[in-house]
N, C-alpha and C positions, 0 to 999 in steps of 0.2 A: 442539433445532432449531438447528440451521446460520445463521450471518448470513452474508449474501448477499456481504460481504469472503473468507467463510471457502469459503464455493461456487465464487467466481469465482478465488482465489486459484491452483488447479490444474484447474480447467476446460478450457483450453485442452489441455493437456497430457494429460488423458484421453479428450480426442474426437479427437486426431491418434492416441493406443496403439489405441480402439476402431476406427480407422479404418484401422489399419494393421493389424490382428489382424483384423478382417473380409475387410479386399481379400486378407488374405494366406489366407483360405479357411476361417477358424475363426468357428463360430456365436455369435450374440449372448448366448448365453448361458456359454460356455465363455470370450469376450471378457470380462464381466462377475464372472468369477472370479477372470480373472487381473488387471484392475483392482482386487477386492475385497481383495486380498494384499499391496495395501499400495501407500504412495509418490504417492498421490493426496489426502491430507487427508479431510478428510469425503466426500468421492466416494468412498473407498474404505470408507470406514466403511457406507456408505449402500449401497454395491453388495454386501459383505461382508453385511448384514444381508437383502438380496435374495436371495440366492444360501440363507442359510440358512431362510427361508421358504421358498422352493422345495424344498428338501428335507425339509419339514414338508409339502410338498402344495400350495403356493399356487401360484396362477398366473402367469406370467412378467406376463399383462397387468395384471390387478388389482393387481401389486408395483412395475409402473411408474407406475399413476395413483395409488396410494397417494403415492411420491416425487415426482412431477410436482406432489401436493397441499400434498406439505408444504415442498417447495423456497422460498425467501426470494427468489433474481433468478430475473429473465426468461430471460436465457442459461442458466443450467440448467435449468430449464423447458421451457426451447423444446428442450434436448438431450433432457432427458429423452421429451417430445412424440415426438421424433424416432425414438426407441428404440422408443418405444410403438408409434407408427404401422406401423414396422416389421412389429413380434408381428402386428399384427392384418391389415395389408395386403399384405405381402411388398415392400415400395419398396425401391428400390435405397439401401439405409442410407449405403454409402460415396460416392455422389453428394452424398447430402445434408447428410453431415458436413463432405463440402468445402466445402461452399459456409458453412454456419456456422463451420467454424474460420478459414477466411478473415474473414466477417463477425466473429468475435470478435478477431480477431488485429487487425481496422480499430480495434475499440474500443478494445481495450489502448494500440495507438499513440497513438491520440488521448489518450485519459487520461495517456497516459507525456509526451505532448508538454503537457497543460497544465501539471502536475504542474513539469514543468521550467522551462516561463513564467513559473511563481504563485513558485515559488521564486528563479529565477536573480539577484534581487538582494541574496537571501539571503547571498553570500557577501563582497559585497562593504559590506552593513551591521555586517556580523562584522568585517570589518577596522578598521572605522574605530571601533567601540563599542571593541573588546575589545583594538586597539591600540595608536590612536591617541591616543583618550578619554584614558586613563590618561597617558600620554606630556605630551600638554599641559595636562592637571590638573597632572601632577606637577611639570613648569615650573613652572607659574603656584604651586601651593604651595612650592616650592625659592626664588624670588627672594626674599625676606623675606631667608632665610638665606644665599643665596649672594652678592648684591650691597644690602644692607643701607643703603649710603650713596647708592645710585643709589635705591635704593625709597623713600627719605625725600626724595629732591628731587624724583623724578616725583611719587610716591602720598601725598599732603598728608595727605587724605582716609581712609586706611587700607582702601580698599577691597581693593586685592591680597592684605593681612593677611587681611581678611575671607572673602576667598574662597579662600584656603589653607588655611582652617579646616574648609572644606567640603568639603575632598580626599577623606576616609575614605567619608562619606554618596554622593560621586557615584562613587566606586570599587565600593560595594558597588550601588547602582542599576546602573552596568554590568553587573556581575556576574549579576544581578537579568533585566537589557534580552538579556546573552546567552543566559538561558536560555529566555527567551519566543520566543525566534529560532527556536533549536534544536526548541524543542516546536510552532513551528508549521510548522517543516520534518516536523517527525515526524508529525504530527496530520494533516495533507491529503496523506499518502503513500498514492498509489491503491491499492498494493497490488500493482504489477504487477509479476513476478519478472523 
């Protein structure tokens, strides 16, 4: 069974081919072939496995509520509904795929638009961890050894000493902070291609 990432991932892109292979005069079920041959993800694996039930004797509608059951999102669901409804009532299929792949194409944007919000100061945390950080740790460890006699009349106390010591531990924390960055760019990516 499909997750609902793996469904919506070329969703869109196979209700524009079915929608374009319909209006251009070819039936739902010859559409569904040429979806099934690949280039679709689990849409085509799913429609490829329809198409061969069909030639085992099943019925076009009972192979769509079968996949309308076992689907994981709504948007393929509701495609597949769509498909269905067809077989059994004759509806103008390419009306109603317009109006969903618009409706889907609204959701993509939206999701591509948080996706872009949630991150965009993502890059700018990257500069200053994986830049900066290091650059002025490195200072702050280098003064001991580069101005020794100025460290002894400012730093009585030896805390600049002490915290030059701490160079190696907050270099590797960075190292650490840039990959938690990276992986929560990676981890809340919609999925939208």
């Amino acid at each position: 069974m499909a997750t609902e990432r793996e469904e919506s991932a070329d969703l869109l892109y196979a209700m524009r081919a079915v929608m374009v292979l319909m209006g251009s005069g070819i039936g739902l079920e010859a559409a569904m072939q040429m979806i099934g041959r690949g280039g679709y993800g689990v849409i085509s694996q799913d429609f490829r496995d329809v198409i061969l039930n069909l030639q085992r004797g099943a019925r076009l509608e009972e192979e769509l509520t079968r996949l309308t059951q076992q689907a994981s999102g709504n948007s393929y669901r509701r495609f597949l509904g769509t498909l269905r409804a067809n077989v059994t009532s004759d509806t103008d299929l390419v009306r109603s795929l317009t109006q969903q792949t618009d409706r889907e194409e609204e959701d993509r944007n939206d999701k591509l638009r948080e996706y872009i919000e949630s991150t965009s100061s993502l890059p700018t945390l990257l500069l200053v961890f994986g830049i900066l950080s290091p650059i002025i740790f490195g200072i702050v460890a280098m003064l001991p050894v580069i101005a020794p006699d100025v460290m002894s009349f400012i730093d009585t106390s030896g805390t600049i000493a002490a915290l030059a010591s701490c160079f190696g531990p907050v270099l590797l924390f960075t190292v650490i902070l840039m990959g938690l960055i990276g992986y929560k760019a990676h981890s809340s990516d919609p999925g939208v291609i």
